[in-house]
C-alpha positions as CSV (number, residue, x, y, z in Angstrom):
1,X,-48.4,82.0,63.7
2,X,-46.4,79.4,65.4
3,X,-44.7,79.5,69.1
4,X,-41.4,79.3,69.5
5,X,-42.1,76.2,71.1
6,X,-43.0,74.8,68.1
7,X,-40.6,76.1,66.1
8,X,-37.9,74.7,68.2
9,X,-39.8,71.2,68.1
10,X,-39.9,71.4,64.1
11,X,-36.0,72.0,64.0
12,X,-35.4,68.8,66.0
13,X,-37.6,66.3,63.4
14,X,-35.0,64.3,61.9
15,X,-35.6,63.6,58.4
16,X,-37.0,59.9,57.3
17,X,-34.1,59.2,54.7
18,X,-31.2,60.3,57.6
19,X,-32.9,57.7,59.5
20,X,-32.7,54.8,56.6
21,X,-28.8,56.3,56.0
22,X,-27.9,55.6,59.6
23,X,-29.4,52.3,59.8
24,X,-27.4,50.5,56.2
25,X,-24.5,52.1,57.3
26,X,-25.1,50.1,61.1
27,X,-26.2,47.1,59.1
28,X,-23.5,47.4,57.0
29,X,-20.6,47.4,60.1
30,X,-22.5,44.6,61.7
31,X,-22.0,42.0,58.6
32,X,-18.3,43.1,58.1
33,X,-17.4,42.7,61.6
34,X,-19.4,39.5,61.4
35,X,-17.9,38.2,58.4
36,X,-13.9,39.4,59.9
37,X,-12.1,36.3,60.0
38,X,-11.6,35.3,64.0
39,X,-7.7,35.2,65.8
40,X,-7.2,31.4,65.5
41,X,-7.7,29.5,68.8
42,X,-5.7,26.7,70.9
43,X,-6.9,23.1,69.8
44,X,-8.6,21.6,72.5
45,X,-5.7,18.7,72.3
46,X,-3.2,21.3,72.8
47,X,-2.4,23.6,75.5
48,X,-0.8,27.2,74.3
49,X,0.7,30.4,75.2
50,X,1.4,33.6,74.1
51,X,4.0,31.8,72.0
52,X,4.0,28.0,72.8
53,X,1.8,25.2,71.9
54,X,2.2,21.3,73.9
55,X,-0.1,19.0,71.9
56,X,-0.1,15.3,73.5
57,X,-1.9,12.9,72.6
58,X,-3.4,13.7,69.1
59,X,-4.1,11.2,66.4
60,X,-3.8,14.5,63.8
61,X,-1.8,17.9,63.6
62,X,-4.6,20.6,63.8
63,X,-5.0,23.2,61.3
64,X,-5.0,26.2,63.1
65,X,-3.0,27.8,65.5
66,X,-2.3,31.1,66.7
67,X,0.0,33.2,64.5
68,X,2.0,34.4,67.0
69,X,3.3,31.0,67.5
70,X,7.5,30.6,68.0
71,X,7.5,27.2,69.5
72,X,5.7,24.1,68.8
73,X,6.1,20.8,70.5
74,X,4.0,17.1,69.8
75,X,5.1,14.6,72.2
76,X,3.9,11.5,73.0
77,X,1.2,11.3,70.5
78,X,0.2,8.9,67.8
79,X,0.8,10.7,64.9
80,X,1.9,8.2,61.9
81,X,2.1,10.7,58.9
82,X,3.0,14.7,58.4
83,X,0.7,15.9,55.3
84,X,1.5,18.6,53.3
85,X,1.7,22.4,54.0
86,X,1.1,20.9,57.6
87,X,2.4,23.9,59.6
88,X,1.0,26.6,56.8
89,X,0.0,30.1,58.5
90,X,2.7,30.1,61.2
91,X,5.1,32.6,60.1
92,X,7.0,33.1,63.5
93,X,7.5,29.6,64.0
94,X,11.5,29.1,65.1
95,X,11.3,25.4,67.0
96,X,9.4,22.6,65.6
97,X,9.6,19.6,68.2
98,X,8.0,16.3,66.7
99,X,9.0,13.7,68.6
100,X,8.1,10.0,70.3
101,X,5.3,9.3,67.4
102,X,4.7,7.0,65.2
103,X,5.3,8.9,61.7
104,X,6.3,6.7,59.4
105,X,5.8,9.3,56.6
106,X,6.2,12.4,55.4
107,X,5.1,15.0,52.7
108,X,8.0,16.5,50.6
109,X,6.1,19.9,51.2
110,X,5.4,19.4,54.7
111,X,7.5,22.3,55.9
112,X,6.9,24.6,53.2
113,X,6.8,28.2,54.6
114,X,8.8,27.7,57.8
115,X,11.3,30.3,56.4
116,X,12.3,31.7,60.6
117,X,12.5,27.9,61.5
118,X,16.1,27.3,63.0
119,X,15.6,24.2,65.2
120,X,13.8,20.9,63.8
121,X,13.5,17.5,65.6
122,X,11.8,14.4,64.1
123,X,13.8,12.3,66.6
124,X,12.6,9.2,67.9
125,X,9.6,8.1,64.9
126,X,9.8,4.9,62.7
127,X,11.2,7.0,59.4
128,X,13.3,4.2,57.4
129,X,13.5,7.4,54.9
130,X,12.6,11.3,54.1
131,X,11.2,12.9,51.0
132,X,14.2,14.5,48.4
133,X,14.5,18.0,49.7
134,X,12.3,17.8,52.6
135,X,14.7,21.2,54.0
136,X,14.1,23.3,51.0
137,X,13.6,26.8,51.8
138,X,14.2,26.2,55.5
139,X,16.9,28.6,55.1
140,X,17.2,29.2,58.7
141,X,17.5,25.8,60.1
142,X,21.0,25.5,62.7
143,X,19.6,22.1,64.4
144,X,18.0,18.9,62.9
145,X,17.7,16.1,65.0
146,X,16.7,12.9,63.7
147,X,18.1,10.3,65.8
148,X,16.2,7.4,67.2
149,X,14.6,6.5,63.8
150,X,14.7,3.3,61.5
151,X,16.6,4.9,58.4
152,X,17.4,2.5,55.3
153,X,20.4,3.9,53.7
154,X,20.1,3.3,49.8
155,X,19.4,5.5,47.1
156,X,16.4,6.8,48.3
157,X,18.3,8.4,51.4
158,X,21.5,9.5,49.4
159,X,19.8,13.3,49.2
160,X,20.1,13.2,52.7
161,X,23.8,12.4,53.0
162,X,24.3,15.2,50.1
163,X,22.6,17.7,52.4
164,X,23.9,16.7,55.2
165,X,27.2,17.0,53.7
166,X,26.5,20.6,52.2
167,X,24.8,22.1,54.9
168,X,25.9,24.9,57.9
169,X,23.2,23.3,60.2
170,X,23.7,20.6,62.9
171,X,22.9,17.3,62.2
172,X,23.0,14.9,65.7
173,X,24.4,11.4,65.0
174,X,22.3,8.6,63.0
175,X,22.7,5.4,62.1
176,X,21.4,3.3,59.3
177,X,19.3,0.1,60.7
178,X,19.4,-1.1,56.7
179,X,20.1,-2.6,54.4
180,X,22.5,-5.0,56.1
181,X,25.5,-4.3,53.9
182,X,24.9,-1.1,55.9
183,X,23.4,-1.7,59.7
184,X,24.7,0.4,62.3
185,X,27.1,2.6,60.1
186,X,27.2,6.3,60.8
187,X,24.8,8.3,58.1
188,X,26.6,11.6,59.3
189,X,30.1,9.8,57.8
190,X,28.6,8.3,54.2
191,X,29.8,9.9,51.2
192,X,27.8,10.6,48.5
193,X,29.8,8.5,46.3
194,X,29.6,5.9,47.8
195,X,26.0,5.3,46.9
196,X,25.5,3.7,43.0
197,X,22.2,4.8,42.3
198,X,22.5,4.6,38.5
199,X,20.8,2.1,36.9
200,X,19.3,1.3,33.5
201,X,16.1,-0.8,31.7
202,X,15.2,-1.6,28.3
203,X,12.0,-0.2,26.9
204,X,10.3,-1.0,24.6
205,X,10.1,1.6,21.6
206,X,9.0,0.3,18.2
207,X,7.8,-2.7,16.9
208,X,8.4,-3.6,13.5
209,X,5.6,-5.6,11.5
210,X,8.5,-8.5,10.1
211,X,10.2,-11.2,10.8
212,X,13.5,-11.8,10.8
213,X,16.5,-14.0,11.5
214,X,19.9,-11.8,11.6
215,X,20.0,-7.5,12.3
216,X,23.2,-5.6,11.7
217,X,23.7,-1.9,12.5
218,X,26.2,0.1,10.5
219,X,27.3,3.6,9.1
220,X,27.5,4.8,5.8
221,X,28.0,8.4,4.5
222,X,27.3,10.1,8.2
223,X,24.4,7.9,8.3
224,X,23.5,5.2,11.0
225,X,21.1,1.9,9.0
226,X,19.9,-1.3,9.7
227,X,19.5,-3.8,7.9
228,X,17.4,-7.3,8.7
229,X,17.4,-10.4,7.1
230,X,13.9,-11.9,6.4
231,X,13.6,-15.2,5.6
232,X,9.9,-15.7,4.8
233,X,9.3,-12.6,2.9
234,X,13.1,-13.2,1.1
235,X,14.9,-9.9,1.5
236,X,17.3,-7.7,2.9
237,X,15.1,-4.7,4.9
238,X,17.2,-1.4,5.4
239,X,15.8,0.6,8.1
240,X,16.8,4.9,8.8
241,X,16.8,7.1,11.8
242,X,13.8,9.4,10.7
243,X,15.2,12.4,13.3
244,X,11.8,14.2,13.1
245,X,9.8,11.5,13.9
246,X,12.6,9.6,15.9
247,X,11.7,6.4,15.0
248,X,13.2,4.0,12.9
249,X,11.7,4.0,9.1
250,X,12.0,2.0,6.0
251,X,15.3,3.2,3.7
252,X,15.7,0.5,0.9
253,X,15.6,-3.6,0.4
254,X,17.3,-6.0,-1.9
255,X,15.3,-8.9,-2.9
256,X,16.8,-12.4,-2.3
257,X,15.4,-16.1,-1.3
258,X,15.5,-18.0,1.7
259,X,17.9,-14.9,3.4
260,X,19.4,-16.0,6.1
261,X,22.0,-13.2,6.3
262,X,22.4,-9.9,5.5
263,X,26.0,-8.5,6.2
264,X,27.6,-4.8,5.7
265,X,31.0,-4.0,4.8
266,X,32.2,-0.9,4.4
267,X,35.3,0.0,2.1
268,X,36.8,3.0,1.2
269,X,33.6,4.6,1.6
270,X,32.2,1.8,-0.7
271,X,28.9,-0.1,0.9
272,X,28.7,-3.6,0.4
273,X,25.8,-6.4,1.0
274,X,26.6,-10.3,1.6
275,X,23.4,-11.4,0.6
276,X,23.9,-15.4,2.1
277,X,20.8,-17.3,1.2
278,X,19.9,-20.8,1.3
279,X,18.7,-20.9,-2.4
280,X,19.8,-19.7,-5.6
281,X,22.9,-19.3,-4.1
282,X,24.8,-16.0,-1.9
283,X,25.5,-12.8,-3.3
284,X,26.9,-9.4,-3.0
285,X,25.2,-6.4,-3.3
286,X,27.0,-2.7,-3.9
287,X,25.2,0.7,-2.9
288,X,25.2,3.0,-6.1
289,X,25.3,6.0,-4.6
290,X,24.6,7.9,-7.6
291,X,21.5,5.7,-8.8
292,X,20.7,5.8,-5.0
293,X,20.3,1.9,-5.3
294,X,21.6,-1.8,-4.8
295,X,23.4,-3.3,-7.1
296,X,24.8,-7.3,-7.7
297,X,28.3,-7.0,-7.9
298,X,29.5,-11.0,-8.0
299,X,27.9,-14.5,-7.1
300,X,29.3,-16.4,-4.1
301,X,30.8,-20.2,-5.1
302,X,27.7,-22.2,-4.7
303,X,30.2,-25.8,-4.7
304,X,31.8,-24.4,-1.4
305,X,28.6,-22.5,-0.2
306,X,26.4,-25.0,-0.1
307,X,24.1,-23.9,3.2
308,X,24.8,-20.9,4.8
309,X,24.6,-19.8,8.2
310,X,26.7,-17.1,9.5
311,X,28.9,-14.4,8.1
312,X,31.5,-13.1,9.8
313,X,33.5,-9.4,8.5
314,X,37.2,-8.8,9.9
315,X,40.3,-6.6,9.1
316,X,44.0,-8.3,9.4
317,X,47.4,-6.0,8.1
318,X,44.9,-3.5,6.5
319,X,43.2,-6.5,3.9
320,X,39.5,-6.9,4.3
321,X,37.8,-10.4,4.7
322,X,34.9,-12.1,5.3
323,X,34.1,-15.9,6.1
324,X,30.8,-17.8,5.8
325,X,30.2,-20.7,8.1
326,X,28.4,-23.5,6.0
327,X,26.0,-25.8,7.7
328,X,26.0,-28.6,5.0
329,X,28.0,-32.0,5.1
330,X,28.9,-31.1,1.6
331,X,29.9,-27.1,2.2
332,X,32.8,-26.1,3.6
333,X,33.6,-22.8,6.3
334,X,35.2,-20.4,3.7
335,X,37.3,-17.4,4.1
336,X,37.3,-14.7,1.1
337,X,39.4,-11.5,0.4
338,X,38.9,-7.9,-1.3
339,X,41.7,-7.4,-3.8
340,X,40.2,-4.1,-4.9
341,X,37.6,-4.8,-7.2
342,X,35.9,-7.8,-5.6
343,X,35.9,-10.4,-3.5
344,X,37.9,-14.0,-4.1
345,X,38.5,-17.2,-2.7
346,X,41.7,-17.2,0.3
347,X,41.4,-20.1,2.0
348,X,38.4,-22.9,3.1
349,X,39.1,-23.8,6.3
350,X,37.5,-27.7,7.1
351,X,34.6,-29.5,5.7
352,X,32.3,-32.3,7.0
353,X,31.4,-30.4,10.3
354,X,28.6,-28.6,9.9
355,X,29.4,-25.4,10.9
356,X,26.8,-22.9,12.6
357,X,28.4,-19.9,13.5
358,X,32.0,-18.5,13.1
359,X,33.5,-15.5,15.4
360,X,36.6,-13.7,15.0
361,X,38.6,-12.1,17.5
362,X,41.9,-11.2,19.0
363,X,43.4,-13.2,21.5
364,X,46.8,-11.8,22.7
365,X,46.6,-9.6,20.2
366,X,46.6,-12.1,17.4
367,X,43.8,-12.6,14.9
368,X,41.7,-15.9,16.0
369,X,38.6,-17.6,14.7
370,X,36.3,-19.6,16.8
371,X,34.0,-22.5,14.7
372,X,31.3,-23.4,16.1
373,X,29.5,-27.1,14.6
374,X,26.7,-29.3,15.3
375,X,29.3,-32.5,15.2
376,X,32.5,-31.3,17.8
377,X,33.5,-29.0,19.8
378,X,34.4,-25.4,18.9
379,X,37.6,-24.9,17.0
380,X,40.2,-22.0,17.5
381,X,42.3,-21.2,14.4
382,X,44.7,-19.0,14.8
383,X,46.3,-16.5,12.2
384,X,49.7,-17.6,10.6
385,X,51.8,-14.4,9.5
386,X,54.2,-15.7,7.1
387,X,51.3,-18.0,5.1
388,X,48.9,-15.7,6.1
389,X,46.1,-18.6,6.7
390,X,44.9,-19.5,10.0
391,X,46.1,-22.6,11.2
392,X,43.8,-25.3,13.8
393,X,45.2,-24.1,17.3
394,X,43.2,-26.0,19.7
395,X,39.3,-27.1,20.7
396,X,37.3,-25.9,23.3
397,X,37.3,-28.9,25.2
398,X,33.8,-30.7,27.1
399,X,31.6,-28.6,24.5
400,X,29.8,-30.0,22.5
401,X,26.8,-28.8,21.0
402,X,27.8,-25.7,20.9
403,X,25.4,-23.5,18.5
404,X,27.4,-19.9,18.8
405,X,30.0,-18.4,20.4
406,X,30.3,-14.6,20.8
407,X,33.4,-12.5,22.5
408,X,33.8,-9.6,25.1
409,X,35.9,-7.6,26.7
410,X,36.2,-6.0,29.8
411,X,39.1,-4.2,30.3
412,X,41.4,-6.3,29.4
413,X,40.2,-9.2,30.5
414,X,38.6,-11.5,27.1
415,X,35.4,-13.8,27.3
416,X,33.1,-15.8,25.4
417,X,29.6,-16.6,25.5
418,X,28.4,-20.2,24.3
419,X,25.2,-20.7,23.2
420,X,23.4,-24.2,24.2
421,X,19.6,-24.8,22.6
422,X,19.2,-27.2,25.6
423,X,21.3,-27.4,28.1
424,X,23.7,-25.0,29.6
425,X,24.9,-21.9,27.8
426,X,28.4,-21.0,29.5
427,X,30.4,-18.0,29.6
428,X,34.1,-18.6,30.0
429,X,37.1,-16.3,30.5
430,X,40.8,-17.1,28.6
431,X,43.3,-17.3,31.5
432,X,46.2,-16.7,29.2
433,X,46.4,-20.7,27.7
434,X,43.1,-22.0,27.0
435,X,39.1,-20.4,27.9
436,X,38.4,-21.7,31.5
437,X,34.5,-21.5,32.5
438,X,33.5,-18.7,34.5
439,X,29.4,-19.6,34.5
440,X,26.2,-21.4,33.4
441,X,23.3,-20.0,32.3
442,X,20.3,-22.4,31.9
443,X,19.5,-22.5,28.2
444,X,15.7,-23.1,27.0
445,X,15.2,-23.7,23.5
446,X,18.3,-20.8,22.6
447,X,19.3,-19.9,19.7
448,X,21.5,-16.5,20.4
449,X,24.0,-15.9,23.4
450,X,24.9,-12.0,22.6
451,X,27.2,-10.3,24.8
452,X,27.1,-6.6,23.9
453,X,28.0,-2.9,25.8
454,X,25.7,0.3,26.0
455,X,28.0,3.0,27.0
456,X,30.0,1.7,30.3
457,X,27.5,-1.5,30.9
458,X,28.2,-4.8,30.1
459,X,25.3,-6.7,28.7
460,X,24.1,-10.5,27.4
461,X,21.0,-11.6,25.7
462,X,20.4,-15.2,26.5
463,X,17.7,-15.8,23.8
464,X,14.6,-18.5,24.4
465,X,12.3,-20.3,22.0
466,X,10.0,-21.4,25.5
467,X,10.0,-18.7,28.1
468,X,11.3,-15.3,28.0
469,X,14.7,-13.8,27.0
470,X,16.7,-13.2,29.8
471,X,19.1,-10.1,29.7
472,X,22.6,-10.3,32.1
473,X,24.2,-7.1,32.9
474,X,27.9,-7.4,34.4
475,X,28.5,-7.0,37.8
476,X,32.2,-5.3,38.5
477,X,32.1,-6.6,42.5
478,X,31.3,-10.3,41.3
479,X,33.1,-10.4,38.1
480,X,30.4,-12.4,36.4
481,X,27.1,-11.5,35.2
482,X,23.7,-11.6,37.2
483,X,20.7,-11.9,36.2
484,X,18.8,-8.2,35.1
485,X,15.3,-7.6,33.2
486,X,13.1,-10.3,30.8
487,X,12.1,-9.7,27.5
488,X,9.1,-11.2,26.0
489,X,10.6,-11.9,22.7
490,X,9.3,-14.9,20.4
491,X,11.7,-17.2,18.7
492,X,14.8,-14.5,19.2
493,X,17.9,-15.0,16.6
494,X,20.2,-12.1,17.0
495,X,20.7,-8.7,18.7
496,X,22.6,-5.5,17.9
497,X,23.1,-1.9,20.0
498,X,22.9,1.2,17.9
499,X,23.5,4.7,19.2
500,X,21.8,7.9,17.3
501,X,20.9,11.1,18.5
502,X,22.6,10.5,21.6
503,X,20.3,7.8,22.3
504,X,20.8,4.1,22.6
505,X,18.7,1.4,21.0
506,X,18.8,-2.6,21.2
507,X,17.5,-4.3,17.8
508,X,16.1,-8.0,18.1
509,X,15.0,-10.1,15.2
510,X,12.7,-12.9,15.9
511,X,12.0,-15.6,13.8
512,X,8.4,-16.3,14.8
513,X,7.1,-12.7,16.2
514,X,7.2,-8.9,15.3
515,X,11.1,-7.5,15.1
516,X,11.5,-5.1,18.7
517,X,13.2,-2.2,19.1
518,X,14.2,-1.2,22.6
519,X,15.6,1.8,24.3
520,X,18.1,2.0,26.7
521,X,17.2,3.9,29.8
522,X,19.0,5.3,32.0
523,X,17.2,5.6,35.9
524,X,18.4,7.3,38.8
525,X,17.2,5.6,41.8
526,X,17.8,8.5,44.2
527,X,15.2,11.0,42.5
């Protein structure tokens, strides 16, 4: 039998498996307190407290902090840029001092997270401009200071001015140091309107696999068409708005020869075509709209209408009309008139001249049309109520070789735009006696001058058969136009806006290239 000694000393073994147990769970403790992410020390560049950190003289914010952080101050350092989520893990961070640096940049998302931030200075840096809604979600902010920097007040900047002007926090004094239209003025006092940040471009959208020498955009039945005139190919090309695709597809053509224009008129909900062609004589065309088709209605007097080369639509009393300017020595400029059920002769209007474009408009709210010729200057006619011709008025004098000649308005101001293949297209404004010039434009090889308006802008096309087309917009300020955006369009002939869809569209023929199709875009520089 055993002692109790040994019996004592058998109760004290401890079993082999406890032993194992105990030594995991150990092991276990010691690589989970290993692995336990350490408190975030002071960066050596920085000296810290329970609550502040001074960094001086760093080339980079550091990336880790202690938590507990309230106050945070660079000074003096050579910082030149503030990344994004810089200040990320520092939840109790109330005042953010970044000042005498050399930031020059900034992330928009640089102070995301800062939601207890109440006091912000980025004072004395060289920041000509900050990020759109660099404050977003700083809810807490009281204090910005941002003076002492190089701020360029444009578009860029107008968020600033918006927040400034919006916001409960206090914003010290800045200036703007640019541009100079603006040096030295007050930031705090801008208004937000006072910036024009709107501006606009034309894209290029679709490119048409043609030719052509004239484009006209019209409506018919709730429906918005195009129609081109293509000479080589010898027809009339109607283009739809396909509004699933939203592009611009083939509708219907009308064969002809040597086209040189292809003009709608619409009448009484009646669609008609003047087919003018250099061969075989003009025509006009009728839409059936139950055989969903073209059809001739009459021939054009071939003895008057000898060469064709623009056709010209306008309303007077309530009568329709249209006039074709003839280019031959033997043609003459001719005026015709819908009586109901077609179109007859009212009135030929000189011959000999060589006519190469006609324009109507109203001047003093009279009806007026403007021939231009290749052998004088350009001829107003105006509209005689008791004969109910137009009668010679007057010439545009020191013109000559004038190609086109194209009116605008703006507000109620009226002005033309002269096209010059060599030379020096003009644009002249009518003073209340006679059109007085306003500007040049220096005309390469042009063969279309096209004043037109997208919405509230005021556009020209100055066309080129050498270098690129040049497009004007309208400046208010100057009164005159200025020079916008190039368009690399070969051999251009004509232009014409068109709005579908709520979207706007400039149609160009060219003679030698592909027919464009650009979009109208609208840009907002401060975004």
């Amino acid at each position: 039998s055993s002692s109790p000694a040994d019996s004592r000393k058998k109760n004290c073994t401890i079993p082999l498996s406890l032993w194992l147990g105990l030594l995991v769970v150990a092991s276990v403790i010691l690589l989970v307190d290993s692995r336990r992410p350490k408190p975030p020390r002071c960066p050596l560049v920085c000296t810290c407290s329970k609550d502040n950190a001074l960094c001086e003289s760093a080339g980079l914010i550091p990336r880790s902090f202690p938590r507990e952080i309230t106050s945070f101050l660079f000074t003096a350092n050579n910082l030149e840029s503030i990344n994004e989520d810089a200040f990320i893990g520092l939840p109790h961070l109330e005042y953010l001092f970044i000042e005498n640096n050399q930031i020059n940049s900034i992330s928009a998302h640089a102070f995301r997270g800062l939601k207890t931030l109440v006091h912000l200075s980025l004072a004395y840096n060289n920041l000509q401009t900050l990020p759109k809604d660099l404050f977003k979600g700083l809810e807490a902010l009281t204090k910005v200071d941002l003076r002492g920097n190089q701020f360029t007040c444009d578009c860029k900047l107008k968020w600033l001015v918006e927040w400034i002007y919006s916001t409960n926090a206090t914003v010290d004094q800045i200036y703007c140091k640019g541009p100079a239209s603006q040096l030295d003025k007050k930031i705090n006092d801008l208004l937000p309107q006072s910036f024009d940040c709107i501006t606009t471009e034309f894209e290029s959208y679709q490119s048409m696999d043609f030719n052509s020498i004239s484009v006209e955009a019209f409506s018919f039945g709730n429906d918005q068409y195009v129609v081109f005139a293509q000479p080589f190919s010898g027809k009339c090309s109607f283009l739809e708005w396909d509004h699933v695709e939203m592009v611009f597809r083939n509708f219907d053509f009308i064969e002809s020869t040597s086209t040189v224009v292809c003009k709608p008129l619409v009448i009484d909900n009646q669609l008609f075509i003047i087919v003018a062609q250099l061969f075989g004589g003009s025509h006009i065309y009728k839409r059936d709209t139950s055989a969903n088709k073209f059809i001739k209605l009459q021939g054009i007097d071939i003895l008057r209408i000898r060469k064709p080369n623009d056709v010209e639509t306008f309303r007077i009393d309530g009568e329709f009309f249209f006039i074709i300017a003839d280019s031959s020595k033997a043609g003459s400029t001719t005026i015709y008139k819908w009586n109901g059920n077609g179109f007859y002769w009212h009135q030929s209007l000189h011959q000999w001249y060589r006519d190469t474009d006609v324009e109507y408009m109203e001047i003093s709210s009279k009806p007026h049309l403007i021939l231009s010729s290749s052998s004088q200057r350009p001829v107003i006619y105006q509209w005689n109520k008791g004969t109910k011709m137009f009668d010679r008025r007057t010439d545009i004098p020191e013109m000559e070789d004038v190609y086109a000649v194209k009116h605008f308005q703006v507000k109620n101001d009226l002005y033309i735009c002269l096209t010059r293949f060599i030379g020096d297209s003009k644009v002249m404004r009518w003073d209340g006696a006679l059109f007085r010039e306003l500007q040049t434009m220096p005309s390469r090889g042009s063969m279309v001058f096209q004043p037109f308006a997208v919405g509230n802008w005021q556009y020209a096309i100055l066309g080129s058969d050498y270098s690129f087309t040049q497009v004007y917009r309208w400046d208010a300020k100057k009164g005159e136009f200025v020079r916008f955006q190039e368009l690399n369009i070969q051999a251009p002939r004509a232009f014409s806006p068109v709005s579908i869809d709520n979207r706007q569209f400039l149609l160009a023929s060219s003679f030698k290239g592909k027919t464009q199709i650009y979009e109208h875009r609208i840009i907002d520089l401060s975004n």
